[in-house]
C-alpha positions in Angstrom: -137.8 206.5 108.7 -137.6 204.4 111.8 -137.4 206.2 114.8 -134.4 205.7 116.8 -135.1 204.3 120.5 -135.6 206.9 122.9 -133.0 206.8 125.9 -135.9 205.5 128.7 -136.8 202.7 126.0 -132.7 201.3 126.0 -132.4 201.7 129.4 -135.8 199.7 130.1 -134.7 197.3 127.8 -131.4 196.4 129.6 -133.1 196.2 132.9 -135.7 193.7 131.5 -132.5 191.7 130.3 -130.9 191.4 133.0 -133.1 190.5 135.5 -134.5 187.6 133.2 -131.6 186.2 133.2 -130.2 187.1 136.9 -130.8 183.9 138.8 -128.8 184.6 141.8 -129.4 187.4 144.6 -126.4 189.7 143.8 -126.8 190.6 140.4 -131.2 191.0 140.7 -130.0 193.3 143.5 -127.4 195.1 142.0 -129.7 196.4 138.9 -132.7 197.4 141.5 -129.8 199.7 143.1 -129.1 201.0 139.6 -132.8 201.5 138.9 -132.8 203.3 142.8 -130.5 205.4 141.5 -132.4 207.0 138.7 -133.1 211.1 139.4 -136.6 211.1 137.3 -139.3 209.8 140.5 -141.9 208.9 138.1 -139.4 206.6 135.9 -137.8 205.0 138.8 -141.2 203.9 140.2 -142.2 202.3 136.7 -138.7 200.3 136.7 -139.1 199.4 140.0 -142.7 198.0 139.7 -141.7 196.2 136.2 -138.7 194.3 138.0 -141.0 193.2 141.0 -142.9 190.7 138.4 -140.1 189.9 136.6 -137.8 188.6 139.2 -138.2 188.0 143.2 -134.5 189.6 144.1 -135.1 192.4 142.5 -135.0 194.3 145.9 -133.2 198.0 146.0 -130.7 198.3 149.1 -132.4 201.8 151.3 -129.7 204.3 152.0 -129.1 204.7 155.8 -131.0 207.6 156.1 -134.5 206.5 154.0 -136.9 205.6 157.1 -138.7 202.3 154.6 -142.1 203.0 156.4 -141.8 207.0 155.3 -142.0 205.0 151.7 -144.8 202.5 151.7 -146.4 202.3 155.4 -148.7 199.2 156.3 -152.0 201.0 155.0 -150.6 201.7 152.0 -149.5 198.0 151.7 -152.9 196.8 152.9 -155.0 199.0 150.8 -153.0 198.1 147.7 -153.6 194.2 148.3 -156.8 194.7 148.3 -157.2 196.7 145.3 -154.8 193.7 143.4 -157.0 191.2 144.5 -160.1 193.1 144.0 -158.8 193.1 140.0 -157.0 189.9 140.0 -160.3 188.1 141.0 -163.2 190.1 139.2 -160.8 190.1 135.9 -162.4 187.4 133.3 -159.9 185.0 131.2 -158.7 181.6 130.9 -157.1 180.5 133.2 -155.5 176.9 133.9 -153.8 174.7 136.3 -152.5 171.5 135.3 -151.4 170.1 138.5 -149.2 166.8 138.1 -146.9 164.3 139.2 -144.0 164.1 137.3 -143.4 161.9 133.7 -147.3 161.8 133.5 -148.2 163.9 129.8 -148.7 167.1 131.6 -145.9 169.0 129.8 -147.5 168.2 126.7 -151.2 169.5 128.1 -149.7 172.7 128.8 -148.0 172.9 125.7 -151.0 172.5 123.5 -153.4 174.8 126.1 -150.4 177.3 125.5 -150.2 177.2 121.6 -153.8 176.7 120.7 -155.4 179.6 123.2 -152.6 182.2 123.1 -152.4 181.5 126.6 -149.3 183.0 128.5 -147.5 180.3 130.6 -146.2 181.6 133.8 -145.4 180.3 137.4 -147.6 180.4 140.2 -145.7 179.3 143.1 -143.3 182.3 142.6 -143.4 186.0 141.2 -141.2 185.6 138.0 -141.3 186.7 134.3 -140.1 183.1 134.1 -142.8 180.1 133.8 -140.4 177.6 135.5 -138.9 180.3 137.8 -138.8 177.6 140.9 -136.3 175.7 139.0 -134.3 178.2 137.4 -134.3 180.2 140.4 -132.5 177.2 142.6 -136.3 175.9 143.9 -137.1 172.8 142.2 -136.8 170.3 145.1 -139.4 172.6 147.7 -142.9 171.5 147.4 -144.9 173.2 144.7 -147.5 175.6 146.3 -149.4 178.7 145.4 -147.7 182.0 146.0 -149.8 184.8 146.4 -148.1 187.7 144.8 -148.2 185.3 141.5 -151.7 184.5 142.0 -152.4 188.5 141.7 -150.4 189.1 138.7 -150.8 186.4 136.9 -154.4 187.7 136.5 -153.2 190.3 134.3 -152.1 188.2 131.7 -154.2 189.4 128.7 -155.6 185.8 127.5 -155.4 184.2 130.4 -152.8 181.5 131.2 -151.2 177.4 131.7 -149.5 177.0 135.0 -147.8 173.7 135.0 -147.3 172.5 138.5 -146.6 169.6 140.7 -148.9 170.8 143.4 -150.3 168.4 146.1 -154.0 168.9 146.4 -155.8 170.7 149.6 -158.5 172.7 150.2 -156.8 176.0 150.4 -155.9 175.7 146.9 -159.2 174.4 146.1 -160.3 177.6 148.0 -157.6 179.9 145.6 -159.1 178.2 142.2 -163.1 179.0 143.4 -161.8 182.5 143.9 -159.3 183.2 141.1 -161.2 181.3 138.4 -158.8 178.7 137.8 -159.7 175.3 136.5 -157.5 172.5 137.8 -156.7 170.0 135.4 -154.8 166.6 137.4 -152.5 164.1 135.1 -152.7 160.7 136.2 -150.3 157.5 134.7 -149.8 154.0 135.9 -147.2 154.3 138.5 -144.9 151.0 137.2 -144.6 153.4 133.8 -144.3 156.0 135.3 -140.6 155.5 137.6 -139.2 153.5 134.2 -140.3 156.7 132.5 -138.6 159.1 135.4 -135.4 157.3 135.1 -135.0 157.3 131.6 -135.3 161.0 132.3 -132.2 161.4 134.4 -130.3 158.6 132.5 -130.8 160.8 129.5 -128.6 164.0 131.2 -125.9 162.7 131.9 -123.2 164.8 129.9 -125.7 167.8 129.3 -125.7 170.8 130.6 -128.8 169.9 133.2 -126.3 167.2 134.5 -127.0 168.2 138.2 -128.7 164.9 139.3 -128.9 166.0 143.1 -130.3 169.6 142.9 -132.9 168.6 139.7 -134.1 165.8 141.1 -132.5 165.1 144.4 -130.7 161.7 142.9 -126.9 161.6 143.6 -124.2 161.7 140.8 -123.3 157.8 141.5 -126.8 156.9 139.6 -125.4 156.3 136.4 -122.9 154.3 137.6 -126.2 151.9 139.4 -128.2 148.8 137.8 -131.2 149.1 137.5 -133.0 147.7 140.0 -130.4 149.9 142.5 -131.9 152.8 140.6 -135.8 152.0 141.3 -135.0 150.8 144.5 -134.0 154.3 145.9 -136.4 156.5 143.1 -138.9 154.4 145.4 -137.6 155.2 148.5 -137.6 158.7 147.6 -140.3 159.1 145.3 -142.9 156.8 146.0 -144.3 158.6 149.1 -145.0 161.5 147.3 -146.7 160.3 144.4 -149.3 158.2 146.4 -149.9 161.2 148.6 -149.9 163.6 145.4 -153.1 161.5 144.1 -154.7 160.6 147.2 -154.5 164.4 147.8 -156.6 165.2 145.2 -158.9 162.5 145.5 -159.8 163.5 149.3 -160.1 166.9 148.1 -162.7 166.3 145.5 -164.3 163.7 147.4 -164.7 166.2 150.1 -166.6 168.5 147.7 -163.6 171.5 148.0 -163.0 171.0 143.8 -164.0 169.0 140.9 -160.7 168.4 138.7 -160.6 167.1 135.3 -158.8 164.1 135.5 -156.6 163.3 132.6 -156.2 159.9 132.3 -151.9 158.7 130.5 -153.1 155.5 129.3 -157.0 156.4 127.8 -156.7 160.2 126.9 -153.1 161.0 126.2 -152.2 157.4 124.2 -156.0 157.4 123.4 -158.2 159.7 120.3 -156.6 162.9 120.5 -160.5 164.7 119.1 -161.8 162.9 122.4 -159.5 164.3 124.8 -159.4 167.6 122.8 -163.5 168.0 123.3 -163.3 166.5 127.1 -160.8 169.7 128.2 -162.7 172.4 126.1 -165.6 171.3 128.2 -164.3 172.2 131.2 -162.3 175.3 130.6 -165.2 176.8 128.5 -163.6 177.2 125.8 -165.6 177.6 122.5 -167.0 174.5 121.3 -165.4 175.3 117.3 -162.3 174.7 119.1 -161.9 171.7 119.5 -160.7 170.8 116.3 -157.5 172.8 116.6 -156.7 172.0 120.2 -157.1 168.2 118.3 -154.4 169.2 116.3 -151.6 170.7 118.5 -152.5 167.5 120.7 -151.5 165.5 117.5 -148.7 167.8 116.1 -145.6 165.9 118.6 -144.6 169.6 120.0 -142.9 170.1 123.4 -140.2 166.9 122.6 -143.2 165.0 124.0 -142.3 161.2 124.6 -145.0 159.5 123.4 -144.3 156.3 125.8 -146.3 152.8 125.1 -148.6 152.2 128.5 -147.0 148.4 129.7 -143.5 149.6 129.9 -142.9 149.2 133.6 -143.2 145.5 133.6 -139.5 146.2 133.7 -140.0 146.3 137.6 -140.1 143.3 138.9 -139.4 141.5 142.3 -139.0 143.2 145.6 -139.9 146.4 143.6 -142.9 145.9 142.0 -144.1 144.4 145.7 -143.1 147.6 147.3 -145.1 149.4 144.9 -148.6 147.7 145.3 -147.8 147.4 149.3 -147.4 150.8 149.3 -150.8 151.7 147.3 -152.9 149.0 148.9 -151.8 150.8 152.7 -154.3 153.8 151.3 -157.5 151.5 151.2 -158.2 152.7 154.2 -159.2 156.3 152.9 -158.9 156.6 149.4 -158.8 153.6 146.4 -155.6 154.1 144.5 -155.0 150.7 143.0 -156.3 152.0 139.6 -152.9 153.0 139.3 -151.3 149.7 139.1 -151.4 147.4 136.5 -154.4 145.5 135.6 
């Protein structure tokens, strides 16, 4: 006979529930008052801790009369962060960052890492039982960086994990890889395919549920109602800074000697022999050599919706555009050669 859940295990389970799918400040806090609430000490503590990694509001309201420093005073808060890092760091698994601009295969990296290592996929730039927690949590137009508090618990992901992130490169997080064992893998696409292939992205919303063009992707409603050309000519505006300082970022930062990415190449490894690209990343993360084969195959199975796009298709750009783009790369020749992402 099964055993009936016990009344701690229903009431952990509706806390876990809600506060994966509280999004918003009000309701987070209004279950970490409920969890404050609890009589049994020793239970209260467990929910508490749970719903800190699960979601960032979770954050109990202190009666009046609780002095917070008579609960956790600074040594306590010191000691514990170094015990958490002291784990975090000397705690041995996979762990992977694939660090990318936008419409450049990294989706489907981090898909097949996910499936063919058991890996978990979770966030790094915020402390959430969610993997994409900065955009479901209202952040998806602030910068991608590391956040600290994931960093630690991220760690105690049994397999290791797949953060997928659109993280500029510097030595700091070069600094927070060397430390925390993480090896950066950087997607890189020719940039002509690459804003056709970002614009067929937001043409495809509209009418969807995601159909919030300004906060996804900071792109104002009239763009479907644009040509074209009106369309690349402010995704360019917007966009194009970014993406050349996205890659020159990483290419300074290797060049200076603060980390050695693997580069993953749109064109010659994702379009290209799946075995190759397959055996180039189990290289590098250390995976075992036997492998390879299956990481081959959830490269080749067609999971995550991935797009398989045909290199060549932003010769749709053309005129004032296409100039703006290679103007715009050929200004970085002064510190960094970025031209191999143009055409030709």
């Amino acid at each position: 006979m099964n055993e009936l859940p016990n009344p701690r295990q229903i009431k952990t389970q509706s806390v876990v529930a809600r506060l994966v799918e509280a999004t918003t400040v009000a309701p987070a806090r209004a279950v970490a008052n409920e969890i404050f609430a609890e009589q049994d000490s020793a239970f209260k503590m467990n929910l508490l801790s749970m719903a800190a990694t699960i979601n960032p509001f979770a954050v109990p309201q202190l009666p009046p009369q609780v002095q917070p420093a008579s609960l956790f005073n600074v040594d306590a808060w010191g000691k514990s962060i170094a015990m958490a890092r002291m784990v975090a760091v000397n705690t041995k698994s996979t762990r992977v960052l694939v660090a990318a601009a936008p419409k450049t295969g990294s989706t489907y990296i981090s898909g097949a890492l996910e499936r063919t290592y058991n890996l978990a996929r979770v966030s790094l730039t915020l402390l959430s039982a969610r993997s994409y927690g900065q955009y479901q949590f209202g952040g998806g137009l602030r910068d991608h960086d590391v956040d600290e508090l994931a960093l630690i618990t991220t760690a105690y992901a049994p397999n290791g994990y797949v953060a997928h992130h659109h993280m500029i490169g510097t030595p700091y997080l070069a600094k927070q890889c060397q430390l925390y064992g993480i090896t950066p893998i950087v997607t890189r696409r020719n940039l002509f395919d690459t804003f056709v292939s970002f614009d067929d992205q937001i043409m495809k919303l509209r009418g969807t549920s995601e159909y919030i063009p300004y906060l996804h992707f900071g792109v104002p409603e009239a763009w479907y109602d644009m040509e074209f050309e009106d369309r690349l000519d402010f995704l360019l505006d917007q966009q194009l800074p970014w993406y050349t300082r996205y890659y020159a970022s990483w290419m300074l930062t290797q060049q200076e000697g603060h980390v050695d990415p693997l580069w993953v190449d749109y064109e010659a490894d994702i379009l290209g022999p799946k075995q190759a690209l397959a055996e180039k990343i189990v290289a590098r993360i250390g995976a075992p050599e036997a492998s390879v084969s299956r990481l081959a195959g959830e490269l080749d199975s067609g999971n995550d919706n991935f797009n398989k796009g045909v290199a060549g298709r932003g010769s749709r750009i053309t005129g004032r555009n296409r100039q703006k783009i290679e103007e715009f790369v050929h200004r970085f020749r002064i510190v960094c050669d970025l031209t191999g992402l143009l055409d030709g």
